[in-house]
C-alpha positions in Angstrom: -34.1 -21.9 25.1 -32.6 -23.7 28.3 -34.3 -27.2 27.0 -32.4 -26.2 23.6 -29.1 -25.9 25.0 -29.3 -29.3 27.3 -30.7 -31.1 24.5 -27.7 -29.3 22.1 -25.5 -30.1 25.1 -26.4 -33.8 25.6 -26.2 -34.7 21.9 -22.6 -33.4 21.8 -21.8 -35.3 25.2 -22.9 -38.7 22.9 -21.4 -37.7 20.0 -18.2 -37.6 22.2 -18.8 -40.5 23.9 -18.9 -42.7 20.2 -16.1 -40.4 19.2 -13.8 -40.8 22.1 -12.2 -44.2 20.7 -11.1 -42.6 18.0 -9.9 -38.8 18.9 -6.2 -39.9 18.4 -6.8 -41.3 14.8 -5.8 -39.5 11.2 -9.6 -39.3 10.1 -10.1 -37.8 13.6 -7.3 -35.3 13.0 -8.4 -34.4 9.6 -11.9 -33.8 10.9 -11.0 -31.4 13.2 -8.9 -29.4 11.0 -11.4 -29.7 8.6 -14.4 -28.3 11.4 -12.4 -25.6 12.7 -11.5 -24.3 8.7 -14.7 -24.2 8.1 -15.7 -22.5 11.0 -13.2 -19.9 10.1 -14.7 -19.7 6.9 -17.9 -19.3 7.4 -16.6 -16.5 10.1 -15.2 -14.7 7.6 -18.1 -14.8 5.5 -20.9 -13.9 8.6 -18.3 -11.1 9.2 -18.1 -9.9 5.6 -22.0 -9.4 5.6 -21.9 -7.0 8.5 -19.9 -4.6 6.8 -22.5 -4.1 5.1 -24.3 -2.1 8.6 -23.5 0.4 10.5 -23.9 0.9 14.4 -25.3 -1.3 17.3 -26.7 -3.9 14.6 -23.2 -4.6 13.0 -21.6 -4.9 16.5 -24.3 -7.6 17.1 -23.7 -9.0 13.8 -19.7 -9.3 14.1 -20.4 -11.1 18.2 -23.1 -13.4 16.3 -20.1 -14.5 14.2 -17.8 -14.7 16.4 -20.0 -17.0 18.6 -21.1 -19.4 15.3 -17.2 -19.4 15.5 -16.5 -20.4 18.9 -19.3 -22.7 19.0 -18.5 -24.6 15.9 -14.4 -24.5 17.1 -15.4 -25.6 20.4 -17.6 -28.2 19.5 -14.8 -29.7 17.0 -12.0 -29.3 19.9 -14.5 -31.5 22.2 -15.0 -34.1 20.0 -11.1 -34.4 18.8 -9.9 -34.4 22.4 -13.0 -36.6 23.5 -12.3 -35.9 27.3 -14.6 -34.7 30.0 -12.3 -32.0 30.5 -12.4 -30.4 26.5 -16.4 -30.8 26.9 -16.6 -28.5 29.8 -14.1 -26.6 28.6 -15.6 -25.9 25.4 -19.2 -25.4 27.5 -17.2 -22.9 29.2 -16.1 -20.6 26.3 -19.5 -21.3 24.6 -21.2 -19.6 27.3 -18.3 -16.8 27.5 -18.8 -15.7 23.7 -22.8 -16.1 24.2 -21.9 -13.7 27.2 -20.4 -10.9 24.9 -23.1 -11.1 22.4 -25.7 -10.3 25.3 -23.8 -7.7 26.7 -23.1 -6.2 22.7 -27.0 -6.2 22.7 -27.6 -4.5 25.7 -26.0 -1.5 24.9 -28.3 -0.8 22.6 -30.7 0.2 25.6 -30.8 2.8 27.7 -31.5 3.5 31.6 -32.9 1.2 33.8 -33.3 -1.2 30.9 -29.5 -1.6 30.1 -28.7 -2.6 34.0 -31.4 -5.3 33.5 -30.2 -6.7 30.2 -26.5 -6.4 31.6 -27.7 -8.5 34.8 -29.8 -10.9 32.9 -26.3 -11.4 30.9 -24.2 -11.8 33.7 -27.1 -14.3 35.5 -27.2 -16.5 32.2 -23.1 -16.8 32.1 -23.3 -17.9 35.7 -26.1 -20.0 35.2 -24.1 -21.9 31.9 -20.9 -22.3 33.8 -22.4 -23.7 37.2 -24.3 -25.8 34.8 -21.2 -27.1 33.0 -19.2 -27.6 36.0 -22.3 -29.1 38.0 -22.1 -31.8 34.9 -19.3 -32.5 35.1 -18.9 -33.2 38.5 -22.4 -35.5 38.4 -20.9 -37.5 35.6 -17.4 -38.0 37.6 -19.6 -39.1 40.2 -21.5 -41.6 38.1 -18.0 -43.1 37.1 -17.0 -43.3 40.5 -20.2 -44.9 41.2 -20.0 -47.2 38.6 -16.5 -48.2 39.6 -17.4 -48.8 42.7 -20.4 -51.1 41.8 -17.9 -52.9 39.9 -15.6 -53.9 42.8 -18.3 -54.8 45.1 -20.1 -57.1 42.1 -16.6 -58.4 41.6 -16.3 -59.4 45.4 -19.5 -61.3 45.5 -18.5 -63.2 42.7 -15.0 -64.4 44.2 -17.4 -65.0 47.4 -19.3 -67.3 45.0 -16.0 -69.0 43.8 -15.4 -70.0 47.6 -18.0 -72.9 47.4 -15.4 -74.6 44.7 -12.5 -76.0 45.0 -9.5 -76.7 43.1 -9.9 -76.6 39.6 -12.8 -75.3 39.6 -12.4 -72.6 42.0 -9.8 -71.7 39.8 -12.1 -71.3 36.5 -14.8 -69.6 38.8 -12.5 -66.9 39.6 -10.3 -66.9 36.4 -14.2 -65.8 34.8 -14.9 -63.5 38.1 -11.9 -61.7 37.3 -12.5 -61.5 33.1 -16.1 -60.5 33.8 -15.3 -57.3 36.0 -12.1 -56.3 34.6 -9.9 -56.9 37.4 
């Protein structure tokens, strides 16, 4: 299940990354109003079903909608906004509303049973939201890293452009300074 979620987790990081560009166009607008109706849709529909039962199994029915929801919505949110921040966000409230299913489903239980499906809740929410906010830390790092390995390429190639002179010097840097952004 874990390597199901990262894999889940990763492809939505990539989708976001090619999406990112264009989070602030029309079509990306319309998309996301589009996802997030037909999330509330097919909520509507998942919770019509469980009126259909009674007891424990509809509560677990009405949570399992309410998380297709909040995944779906969450998922479309990340990709509109297209920043770090709205992926772990949206990790965040993915594992909150997978949270409140487990816990719906442990009440089913009884005894010493229900305090172990309670804590193997509670364990899996922490577990999610370290995870999130462990990613999102290790992929500011990798920018910072990145940035950093950028300035100190950049350097040694202005050290290079010290061998020339004049014009020359002048084109060596000029390309030192289009290469690396600076």
């Amino acid at each position: 299940m874990k390597q199901a979620v990262i894999r889940a987790l990763g492809g939505a990081l990539l989708i976001s990354a090619a999406l990112a560009a264009s989070a602030a166009t029309p079509e990306a607008t319309a998309a996301y109003s589009q996802a997030r109706d037909a999330a509330t849709s097919a909520y509507k529909a998942a919770r019509a079903r469980c009126d259909a039962i009674s007891g424990n199994p509809k509560e677990v029915c009405v949570e399992e909608a309410k998380l297709a929801r909040v995944r779906s919505v969450e998922d479309a949110t990340a990709l509109y906004k297209g920043t770090l921040k709205a992926y772990t966000q949206s990790r965040l409230e993915i594992a909150g509303a997978t949270y409140d299913l487990d816990r719906v489903k442990c009440k089913a239980l009884t005894g010493n049973d229900k305090d172990v499906c309670i804590q193997q809740a509670k364990a899996t929410l922490i577990a999610a939201q370290a995870d999130a906010r462990a990613d999102k830390k290790a992929i500011e790092a990798r920018t910072d890293a990145r940035a950093d390995k950028r300035t100190a390429e950049y350097k040694v190639a202005r050290e290079k452009c010290d061998a020339f002179a004049g014009a020359a010097k002048d084109s060596c840097v000029s390309a030192a300074k289009s290469q690396y952004g600076k």
